[in-house]
C-alpha positions as a printed NumPy array, in Angstrom:
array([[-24.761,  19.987,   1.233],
       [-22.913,  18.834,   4.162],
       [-18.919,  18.168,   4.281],
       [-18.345,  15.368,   2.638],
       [-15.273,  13.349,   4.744],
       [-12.477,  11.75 ,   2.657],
       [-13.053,   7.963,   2.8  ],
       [-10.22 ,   6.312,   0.879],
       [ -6.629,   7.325,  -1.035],
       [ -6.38 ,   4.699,  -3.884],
       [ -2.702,   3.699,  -4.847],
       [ -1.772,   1.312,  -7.802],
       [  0.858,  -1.023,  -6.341],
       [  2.897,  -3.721,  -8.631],
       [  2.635,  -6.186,  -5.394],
       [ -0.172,  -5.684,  -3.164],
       [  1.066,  -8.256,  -0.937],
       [  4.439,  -6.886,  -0.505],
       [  3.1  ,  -3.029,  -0.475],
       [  0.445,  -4.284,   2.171],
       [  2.855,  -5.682,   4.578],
       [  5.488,  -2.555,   4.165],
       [  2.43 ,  -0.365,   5.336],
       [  1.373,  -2.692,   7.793],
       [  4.865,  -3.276,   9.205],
       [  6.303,   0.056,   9.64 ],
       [  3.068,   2.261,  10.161],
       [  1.14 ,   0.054,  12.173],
       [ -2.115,   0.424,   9.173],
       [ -4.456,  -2.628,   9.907],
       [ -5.639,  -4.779,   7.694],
       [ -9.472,  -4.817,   6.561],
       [-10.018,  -7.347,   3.942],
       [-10.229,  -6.743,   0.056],
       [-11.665,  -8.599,  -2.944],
       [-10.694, -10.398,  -6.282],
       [-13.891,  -9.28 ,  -7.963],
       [-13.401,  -5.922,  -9.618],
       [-13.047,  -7.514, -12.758],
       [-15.032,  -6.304, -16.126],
       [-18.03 ,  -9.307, -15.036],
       [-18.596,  -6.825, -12.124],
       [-18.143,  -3.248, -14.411],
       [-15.204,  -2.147, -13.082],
       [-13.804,  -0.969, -16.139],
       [-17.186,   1.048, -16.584],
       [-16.498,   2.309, -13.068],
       [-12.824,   2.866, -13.508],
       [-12.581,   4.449, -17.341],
       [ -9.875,   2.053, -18.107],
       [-10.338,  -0.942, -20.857],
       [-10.692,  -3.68 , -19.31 ],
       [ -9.932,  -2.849, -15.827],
       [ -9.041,  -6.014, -14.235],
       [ -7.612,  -6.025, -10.242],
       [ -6.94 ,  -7.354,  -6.794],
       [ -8.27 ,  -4.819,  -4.311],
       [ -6.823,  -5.032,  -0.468],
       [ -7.519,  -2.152,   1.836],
       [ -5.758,  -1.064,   5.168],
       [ -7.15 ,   1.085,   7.777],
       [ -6.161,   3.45 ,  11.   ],
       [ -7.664,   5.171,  13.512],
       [-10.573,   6.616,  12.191],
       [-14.622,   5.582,  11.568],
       [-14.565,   5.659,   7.856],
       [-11.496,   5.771,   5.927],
       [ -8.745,   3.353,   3.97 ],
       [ -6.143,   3.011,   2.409],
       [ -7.089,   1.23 ,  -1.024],
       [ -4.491,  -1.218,  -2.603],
       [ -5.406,  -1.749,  -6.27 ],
       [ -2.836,  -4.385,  -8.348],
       [ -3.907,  -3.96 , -11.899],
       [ -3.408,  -7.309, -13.965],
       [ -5.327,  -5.437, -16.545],
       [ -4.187,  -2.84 , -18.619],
       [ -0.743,  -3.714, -17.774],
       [  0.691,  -0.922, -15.029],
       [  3.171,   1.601, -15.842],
       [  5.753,   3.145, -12.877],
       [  6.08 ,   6.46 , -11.938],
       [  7.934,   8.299, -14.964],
       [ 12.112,   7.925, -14.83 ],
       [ 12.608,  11.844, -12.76 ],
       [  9.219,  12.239, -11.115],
       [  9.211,  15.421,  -8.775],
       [  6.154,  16.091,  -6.709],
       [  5.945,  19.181,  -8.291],
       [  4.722,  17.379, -11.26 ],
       [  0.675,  17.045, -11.784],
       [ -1.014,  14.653, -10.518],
       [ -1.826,  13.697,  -6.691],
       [  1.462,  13.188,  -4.952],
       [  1.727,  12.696,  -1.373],
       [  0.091,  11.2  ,   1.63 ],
       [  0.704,  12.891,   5.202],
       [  0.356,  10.612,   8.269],
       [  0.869,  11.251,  12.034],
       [  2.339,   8.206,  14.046],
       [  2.097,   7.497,  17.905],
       [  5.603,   6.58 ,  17.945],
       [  8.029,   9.033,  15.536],
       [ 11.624,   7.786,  16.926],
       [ 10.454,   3.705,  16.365],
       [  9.079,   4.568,  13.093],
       [ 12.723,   5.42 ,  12.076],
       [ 13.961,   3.033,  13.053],
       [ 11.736,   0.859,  11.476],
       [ 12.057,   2.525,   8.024],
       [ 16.118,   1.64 ,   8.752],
       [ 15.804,  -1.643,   9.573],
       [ 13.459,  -2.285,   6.464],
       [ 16.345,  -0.056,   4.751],
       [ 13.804,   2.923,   3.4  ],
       [ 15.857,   5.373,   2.61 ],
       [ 14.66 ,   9.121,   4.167],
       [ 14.444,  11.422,   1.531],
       [ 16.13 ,  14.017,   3.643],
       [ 17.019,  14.929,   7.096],
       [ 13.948,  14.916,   9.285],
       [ 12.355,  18.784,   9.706],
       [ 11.601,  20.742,  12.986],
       [ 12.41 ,  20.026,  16.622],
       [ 11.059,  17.196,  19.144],
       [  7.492,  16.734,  19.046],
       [  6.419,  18.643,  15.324],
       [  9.226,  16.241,  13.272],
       [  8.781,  15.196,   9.887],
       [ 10.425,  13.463,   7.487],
       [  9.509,  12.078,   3.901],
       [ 10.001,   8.822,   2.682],
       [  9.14 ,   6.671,  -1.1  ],
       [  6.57 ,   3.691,  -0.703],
       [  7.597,   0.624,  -2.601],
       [  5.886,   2.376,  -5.811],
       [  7.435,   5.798,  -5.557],
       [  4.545,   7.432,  -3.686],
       [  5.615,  10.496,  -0.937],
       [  4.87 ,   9.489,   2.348],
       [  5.275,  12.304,   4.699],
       [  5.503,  11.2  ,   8.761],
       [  4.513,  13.85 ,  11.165],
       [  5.443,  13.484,  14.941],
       [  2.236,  15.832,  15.368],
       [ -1.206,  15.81 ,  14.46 ],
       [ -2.499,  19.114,  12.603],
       [ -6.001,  17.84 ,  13.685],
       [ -4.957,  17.879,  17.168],
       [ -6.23 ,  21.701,  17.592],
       [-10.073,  20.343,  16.659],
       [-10.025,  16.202,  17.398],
       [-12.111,  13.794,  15.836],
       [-13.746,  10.663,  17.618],
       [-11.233,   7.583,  16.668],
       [-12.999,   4.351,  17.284],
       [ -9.468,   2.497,  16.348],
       [ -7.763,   4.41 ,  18.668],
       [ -5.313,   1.576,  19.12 ],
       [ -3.961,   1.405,  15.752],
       [ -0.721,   3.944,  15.848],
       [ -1.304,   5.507,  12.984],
       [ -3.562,   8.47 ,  11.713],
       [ -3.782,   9.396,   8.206],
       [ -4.321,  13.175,   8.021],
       [ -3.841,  14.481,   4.109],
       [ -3.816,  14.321,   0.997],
       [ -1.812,  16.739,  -1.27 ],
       [ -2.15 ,  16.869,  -5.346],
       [  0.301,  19.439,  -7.549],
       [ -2.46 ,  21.203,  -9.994],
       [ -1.7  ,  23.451, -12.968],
       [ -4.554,  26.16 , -12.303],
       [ -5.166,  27.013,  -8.321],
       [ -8.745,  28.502,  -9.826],
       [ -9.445,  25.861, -11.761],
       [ -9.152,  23.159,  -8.886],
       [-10.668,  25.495,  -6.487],
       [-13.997,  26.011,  -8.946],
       [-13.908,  22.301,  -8.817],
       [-13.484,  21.35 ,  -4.686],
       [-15.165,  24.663,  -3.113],
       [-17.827,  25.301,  -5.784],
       [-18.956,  21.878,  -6.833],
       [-17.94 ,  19.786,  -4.141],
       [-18.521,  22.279,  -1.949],
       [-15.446,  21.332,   0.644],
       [-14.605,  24.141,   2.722],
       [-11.809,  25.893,   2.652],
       [ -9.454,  26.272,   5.654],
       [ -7.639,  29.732,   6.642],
       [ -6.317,  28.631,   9.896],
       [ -4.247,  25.729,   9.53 ],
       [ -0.226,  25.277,   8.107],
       [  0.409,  22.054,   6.615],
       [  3.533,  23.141,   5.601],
       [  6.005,  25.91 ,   4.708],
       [  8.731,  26.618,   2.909],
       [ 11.091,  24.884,   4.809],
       [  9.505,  21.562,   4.17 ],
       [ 10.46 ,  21.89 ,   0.419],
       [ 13.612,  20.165,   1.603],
       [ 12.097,  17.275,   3.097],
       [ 10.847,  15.532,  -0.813],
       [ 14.206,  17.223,  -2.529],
       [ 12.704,  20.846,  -3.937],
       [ 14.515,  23.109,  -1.583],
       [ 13.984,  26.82 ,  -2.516],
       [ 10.633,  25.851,  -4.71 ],
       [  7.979,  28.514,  -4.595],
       [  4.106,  27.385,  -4.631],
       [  0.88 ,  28.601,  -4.111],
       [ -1.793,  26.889,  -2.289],
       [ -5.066,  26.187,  -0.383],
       [ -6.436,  23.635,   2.16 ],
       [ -9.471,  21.747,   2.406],
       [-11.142,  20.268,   5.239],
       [-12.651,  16.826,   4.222],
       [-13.873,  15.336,   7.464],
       [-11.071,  14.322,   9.63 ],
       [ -8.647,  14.735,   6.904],
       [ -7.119,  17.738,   4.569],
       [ -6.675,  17.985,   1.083],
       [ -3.591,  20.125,   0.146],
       [ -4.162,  21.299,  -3.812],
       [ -0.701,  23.295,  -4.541],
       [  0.346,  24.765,  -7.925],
       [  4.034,  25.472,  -7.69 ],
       [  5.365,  28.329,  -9.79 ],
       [  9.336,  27.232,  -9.349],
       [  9.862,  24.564, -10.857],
       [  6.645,  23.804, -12.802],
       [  5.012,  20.84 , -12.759],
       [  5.371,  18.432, -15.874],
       [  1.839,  17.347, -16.99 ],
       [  0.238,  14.474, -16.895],
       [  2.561,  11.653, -18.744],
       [  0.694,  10.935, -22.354],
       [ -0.762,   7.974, -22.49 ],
       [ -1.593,   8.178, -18.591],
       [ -4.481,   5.749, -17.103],
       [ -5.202,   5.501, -13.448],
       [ -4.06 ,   2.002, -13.422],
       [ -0.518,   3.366, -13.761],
       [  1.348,   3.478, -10.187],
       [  1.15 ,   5.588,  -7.401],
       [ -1.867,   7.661,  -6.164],
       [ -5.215,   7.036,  -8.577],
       [ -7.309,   9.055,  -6.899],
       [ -9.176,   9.985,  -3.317],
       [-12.638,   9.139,  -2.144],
       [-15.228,  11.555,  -0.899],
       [-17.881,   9.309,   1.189],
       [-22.003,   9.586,   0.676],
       [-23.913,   7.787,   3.206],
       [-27.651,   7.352,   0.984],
       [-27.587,   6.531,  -2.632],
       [-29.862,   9.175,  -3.313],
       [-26.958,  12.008,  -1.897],
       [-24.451,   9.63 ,  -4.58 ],
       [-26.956,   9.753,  -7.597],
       [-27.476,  14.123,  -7.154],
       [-23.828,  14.64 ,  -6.241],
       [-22.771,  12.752,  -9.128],
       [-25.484,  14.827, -11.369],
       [-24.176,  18.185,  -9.923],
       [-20.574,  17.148, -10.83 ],
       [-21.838,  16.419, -14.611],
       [-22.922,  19.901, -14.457],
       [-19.922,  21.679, -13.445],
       [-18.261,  19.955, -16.515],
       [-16.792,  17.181, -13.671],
       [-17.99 ,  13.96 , -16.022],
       [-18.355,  10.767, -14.349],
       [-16.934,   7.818, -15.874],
       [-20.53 ,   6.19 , -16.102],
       [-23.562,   6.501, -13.514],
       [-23.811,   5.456, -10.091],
       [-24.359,   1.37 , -10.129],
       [-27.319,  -0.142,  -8.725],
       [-25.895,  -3.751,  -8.228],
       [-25.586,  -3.73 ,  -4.959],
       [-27.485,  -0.433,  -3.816],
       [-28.52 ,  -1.285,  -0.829],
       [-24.651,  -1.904,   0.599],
       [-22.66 ,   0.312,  -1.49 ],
       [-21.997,   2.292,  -4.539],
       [-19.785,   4.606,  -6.275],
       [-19.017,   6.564,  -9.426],
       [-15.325,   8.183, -10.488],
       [-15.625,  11.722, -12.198],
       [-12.826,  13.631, -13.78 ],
       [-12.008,  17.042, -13.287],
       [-10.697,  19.629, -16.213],
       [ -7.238,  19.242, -14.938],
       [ -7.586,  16.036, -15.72 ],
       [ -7.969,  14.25 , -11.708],
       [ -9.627,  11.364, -10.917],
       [-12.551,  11.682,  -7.917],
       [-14.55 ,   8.386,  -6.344],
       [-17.374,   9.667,  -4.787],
       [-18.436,   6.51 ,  -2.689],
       [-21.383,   5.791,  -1.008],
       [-21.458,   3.221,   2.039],
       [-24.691,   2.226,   3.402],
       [-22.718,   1.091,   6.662],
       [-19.274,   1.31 ,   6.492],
       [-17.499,  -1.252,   9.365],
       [-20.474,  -3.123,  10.175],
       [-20.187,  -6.884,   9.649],
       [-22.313,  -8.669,   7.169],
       [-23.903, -12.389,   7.893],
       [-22.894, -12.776,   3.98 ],
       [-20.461, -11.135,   1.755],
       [-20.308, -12.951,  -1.461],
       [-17.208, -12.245,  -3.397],
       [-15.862, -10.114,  -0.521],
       [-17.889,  -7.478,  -2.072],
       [-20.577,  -6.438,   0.176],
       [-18.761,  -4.806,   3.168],
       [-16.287,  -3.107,   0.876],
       [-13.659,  -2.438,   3.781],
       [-13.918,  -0.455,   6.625],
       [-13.461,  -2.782,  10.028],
       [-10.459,  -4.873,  10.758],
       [-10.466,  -7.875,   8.906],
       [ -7.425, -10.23 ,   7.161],
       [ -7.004, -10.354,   3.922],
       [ -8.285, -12.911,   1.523],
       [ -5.67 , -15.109,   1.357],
       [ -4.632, -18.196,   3.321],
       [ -1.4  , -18.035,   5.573],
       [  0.583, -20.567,   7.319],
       [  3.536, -19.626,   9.417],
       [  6.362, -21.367,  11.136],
       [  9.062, -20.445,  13.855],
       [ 12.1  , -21.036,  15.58 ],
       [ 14.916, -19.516,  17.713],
       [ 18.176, -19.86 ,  15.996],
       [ 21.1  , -20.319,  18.098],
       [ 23.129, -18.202,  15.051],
       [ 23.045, -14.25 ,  14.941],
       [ 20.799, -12.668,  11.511],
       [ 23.894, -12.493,   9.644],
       [ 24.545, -16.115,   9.869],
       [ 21.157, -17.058,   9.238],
       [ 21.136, -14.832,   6.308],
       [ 24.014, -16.259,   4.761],
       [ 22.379, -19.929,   4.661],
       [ 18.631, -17.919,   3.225],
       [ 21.108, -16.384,   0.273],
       [ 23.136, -19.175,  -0.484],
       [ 20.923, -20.236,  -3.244],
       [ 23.186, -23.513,  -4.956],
       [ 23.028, -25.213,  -1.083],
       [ 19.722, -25.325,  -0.353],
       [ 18.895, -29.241,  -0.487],
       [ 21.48 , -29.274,   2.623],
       [ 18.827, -27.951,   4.576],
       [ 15.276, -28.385,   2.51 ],
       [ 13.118, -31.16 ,   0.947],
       [ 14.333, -30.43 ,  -2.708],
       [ 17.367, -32.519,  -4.133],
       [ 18.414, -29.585,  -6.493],
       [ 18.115, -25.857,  -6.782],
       [ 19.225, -23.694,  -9.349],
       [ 19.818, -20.062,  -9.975],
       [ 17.869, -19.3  , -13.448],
       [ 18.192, -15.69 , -13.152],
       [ 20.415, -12.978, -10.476],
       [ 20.375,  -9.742, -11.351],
       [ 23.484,  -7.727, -13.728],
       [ 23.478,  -4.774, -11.019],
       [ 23.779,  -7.434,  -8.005],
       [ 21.327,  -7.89 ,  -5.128],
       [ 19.066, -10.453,  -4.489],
       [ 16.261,  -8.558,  -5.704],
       [ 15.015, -10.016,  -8.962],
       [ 16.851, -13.699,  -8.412],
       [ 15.18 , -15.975,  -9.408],
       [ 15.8  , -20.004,  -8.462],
       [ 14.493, -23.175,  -9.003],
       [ 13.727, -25.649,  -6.308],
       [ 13.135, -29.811,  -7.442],
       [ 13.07 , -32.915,  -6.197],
       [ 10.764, -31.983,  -3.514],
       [  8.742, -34.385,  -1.632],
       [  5.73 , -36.126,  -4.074],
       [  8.479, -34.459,  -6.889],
       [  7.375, -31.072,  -6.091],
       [  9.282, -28.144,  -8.158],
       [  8.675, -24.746,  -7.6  ],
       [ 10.098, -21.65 ,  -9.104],
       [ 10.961, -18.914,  -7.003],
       [ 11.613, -14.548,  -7.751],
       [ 13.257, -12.581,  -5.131],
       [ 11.208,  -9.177,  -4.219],
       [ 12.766,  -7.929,  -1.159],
       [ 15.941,  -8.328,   0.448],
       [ 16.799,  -6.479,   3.501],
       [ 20.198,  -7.735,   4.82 ],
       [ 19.95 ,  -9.424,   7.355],
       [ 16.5  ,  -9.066,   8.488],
       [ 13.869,  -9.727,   5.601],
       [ 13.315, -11.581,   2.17 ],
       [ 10.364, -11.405,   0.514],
       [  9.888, -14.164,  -2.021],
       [  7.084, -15.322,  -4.807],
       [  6.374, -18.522,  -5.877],
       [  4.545, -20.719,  -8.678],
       [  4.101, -24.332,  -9.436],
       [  2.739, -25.831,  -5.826],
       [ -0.209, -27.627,  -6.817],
       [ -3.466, -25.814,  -5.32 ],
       [ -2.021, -22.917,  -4.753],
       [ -2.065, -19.404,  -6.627],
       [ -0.637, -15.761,  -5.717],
       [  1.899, -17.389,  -3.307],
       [  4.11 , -14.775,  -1.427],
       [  6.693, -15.73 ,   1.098],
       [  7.859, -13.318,   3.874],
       [ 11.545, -14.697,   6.123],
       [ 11.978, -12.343,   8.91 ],
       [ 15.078, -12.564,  11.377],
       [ 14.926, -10.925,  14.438],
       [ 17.741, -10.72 ,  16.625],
       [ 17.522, -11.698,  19.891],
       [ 20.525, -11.474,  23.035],
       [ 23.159, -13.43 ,  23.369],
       [ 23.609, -13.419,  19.341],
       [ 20.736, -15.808,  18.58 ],
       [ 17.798, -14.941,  16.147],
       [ 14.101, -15.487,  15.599],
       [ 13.457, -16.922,  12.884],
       [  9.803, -16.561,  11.066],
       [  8.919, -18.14 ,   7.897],
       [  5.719, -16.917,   6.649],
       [  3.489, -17.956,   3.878],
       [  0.558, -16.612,   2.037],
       [ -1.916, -17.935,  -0.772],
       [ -5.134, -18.201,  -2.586],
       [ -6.022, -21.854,  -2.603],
       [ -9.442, -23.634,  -2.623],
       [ -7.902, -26.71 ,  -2.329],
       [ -8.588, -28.628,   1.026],
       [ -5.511, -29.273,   3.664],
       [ -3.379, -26.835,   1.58 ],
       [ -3.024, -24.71 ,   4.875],
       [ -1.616, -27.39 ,   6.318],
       [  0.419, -29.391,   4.198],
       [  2.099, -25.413,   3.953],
       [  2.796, -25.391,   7.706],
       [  4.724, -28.656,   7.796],
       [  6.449, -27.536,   4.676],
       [  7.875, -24.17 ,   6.7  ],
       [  8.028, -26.24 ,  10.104],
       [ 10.687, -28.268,   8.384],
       [ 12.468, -25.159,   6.256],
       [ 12.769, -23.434,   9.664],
       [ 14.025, -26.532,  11.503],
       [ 16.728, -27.074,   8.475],
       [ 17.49 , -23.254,   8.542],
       [ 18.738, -23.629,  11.783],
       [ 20.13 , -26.842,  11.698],
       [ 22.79 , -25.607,   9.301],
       [ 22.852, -21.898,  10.215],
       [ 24.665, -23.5  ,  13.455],
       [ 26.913, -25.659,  11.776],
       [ 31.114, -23.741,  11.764],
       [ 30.867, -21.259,   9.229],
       [ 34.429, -22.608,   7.678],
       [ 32.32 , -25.493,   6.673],
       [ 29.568, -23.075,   5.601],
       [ 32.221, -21.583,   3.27 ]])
């Protein structure tokens, strides 16, 4: 059997919009599409092993041919966070390694969007690193290099700035998971190559923790399996599904069906069970089966008739699966505007939730919910009186003083899944850009538009009062 290349690392997000954009914002991943459609119609929750597995699938993508990032939000079974004093050491897959073009700007990125570093980046110019949390708790190591540099790959994106290049999961038994990559996966293992040492311990809070491990070439990308022996790992939380958040699992890519059907067989074998056989629905595109390992992981093997190539249909969004640069499905509207104000201004007027009909449509707006431990995160407001009588309710879901709010929204008519992004930019001279962004399921006609005017005149009342003497403000 040839190498089989990892394809995809699956995360369970609570907000796939919000998680999609942080990825997208401060990495440079590119969107490429995603689906409503895994839903128990389609056998997902066959697929999956979890009851009624019901989710919105989005996937991002860098440099490389065929791989993703997969962005699952479960609506069903209802998600559960990363345990209260979760330490990578614990079981389960943990981190994701990724090289950038562009180290220093990444930083400051992850600053601006106030991401807090886990610990003081490692190692001198040009072989940094430094560890960060996603939105749902998952490790996100940034390398300045690229441990594939030594033996490159062919990168078709080549202009996307970021590269992902591992994978690593905390195992009880290095045997064990070996028996179950090397021997029945038949990955090889790696001799040459130092993901990390002990000195990286530091960088995701375990400084002086002793492991053992091994490394695994899986195409263009390694998988790191590590048992550490101080501390040990907790196991697997009880109750734990897949659909809980952070890493799921990885995806090991099959190009015929045939490859997919005996891989899948050979795994059975080994005592690797898959959840339930290969599909046939849609054989002649794509298919896939998850099996589970004795130490309990989850593996997709995945097969992709033609990963990246455009299909003249795609019903569902479920034919191309991914793969090549394409938005999401949702529809956006933006609107913008150069504030004559500095962010901090402008931020006071986005915050100040009681004055809003100074400078929007609605007559009244009022604060239903702010949170006991303070921060806009988790406000949620009101807005009525808006134009045909339009009342909307909105939650807070970031706030990144003074540069970003993230907002979600229900009760527009024709519109579902609604997710507003503010950015303010500052610009010289102590002005600001101001970008209102909006985006939406909706199969309603003229939606799109009737959204732009809506932000067109938020924007253009924005700055009308952001400018007016901040005594009066007060």
């Amino acid at each position: 059997m040839s190498e089989l290349p990892l394809v995809q690392i699956a995360i369970s997000v609570a907000d796939v919009q919000r998680s999609q954009r942080w990825y997208r914002d401060i990495f440079g991943y590119q969107e490429s599409g995603g689906t409503y459609m895994f839903i128990p119609l389609f056998g997902s929750h066959k697929v999956q092993g979890v009851p009624g597995a019901t989710s919105v699938c989005w996937w991002l993508m860098d440099q490389q041919e065929f791989f993703q990032i997969e962005l699952f939000q479960f609506s069903r079974p209802k998600p559960r966070p990363l345990p209260d004093g979760w330490r990578p050491c614990d079981i389960g897959y943990t981190t994701i390694g990724i090289h950038v073009a562009d180290f220093d700007g990444t930083l400051e990125r992850l600053e601006r969007r106030h991401t807090p570093l886990l610990g003081d980046p490692v190692g001198v110019p040009g072989v940094r690193r430094v560890c960060v949390r996603d939105p749902d708790g998952v490790l996100i190591e940034v390398m300045e290099d690229d441990p594939r540099s030594g033996d490159p790959r062919p990168r078709p994106y080549s202009g996307i700035p970021v590269a992902t290049r591992f994978v690593t999961l905390s195992v009880p038994d290095l045997d064990l998971a070996r028996r179950t990559w090397v021997e029945t996966l038949g990955l090889p293992e790696v001799g040459d190559v130092r993901l990390h040492g002990p000195e990286h311990e530091a960088l995701w809070g375990l400084t002086g923790a002793t492991r053992a491990s091994f490394v695994l070439r899986a195409g263009d990308v390694f998988i790191e399996v590590v048992q550490y022996l101080d501390p040990i790992g907790a196991p697997w939380p009880a109750g734990y599904r897949i659909s809980d958040h952070g890493l799921l699992n990885i995806a090991l890519g099959l190009r015929t069906y045939d490859a997919l059907h005996d891989l899948v067989a050979a795994c059975g074998a080994a005592g690797i069970p898959p959840n339930a056989p290969p599909p046939s629905t849609l054989k002649p595109f794509w298919s896939c089966s998850y099996v589970n390992d004795p130490s309990g992981f989850s593996i997709e093997l995945l097969y992709v008739a033609k990963p990246g190539e455009k299909r003249l249909v795609n019903p569902f969004d479920l034919v191309e699966l991914g793969f090549r640069p394409r938005a999401a499905p949702v529809t956006r509207s933006q609107a913008s505007r150069v504030v004559a104000a500095p962010p901090e201004r402008v931020w006071q007027v986005l915050v100040d939730h009681e004055r809003m009909p100074r400078w929007t449509p609605f007559s009244g707006s009022e604060v239903l919910f702010r949170p006991p431990e303070g921060g806009e995160v988790g406000t949620v407001r009101r807005l009525t009186g808006g134009p045909a009588r339009l009342s909307v309710t909105e939650t807070i879901v970031a706030a990144e003083e003074p540069y970003r709010l993230e907002y979600t929204a229900e009760g527009a008519p024709g519109q579902s899944a609604y997710h507003g992004f503010v950015t303010l930019t500052p610009l010289p001279g102590g002005w600001t850009n101001l970008m209102w962004e909006a985006q939406f399921r909706s199969r309603a006609p003229g939606v799109g538009s009737m959204t732009a005017r809506m932000l067109r005149s938020l924007v253009n009342g924005m700055a009308t009062e952001a400018v007016q003497p901040v005594a009066e403000a007060l």
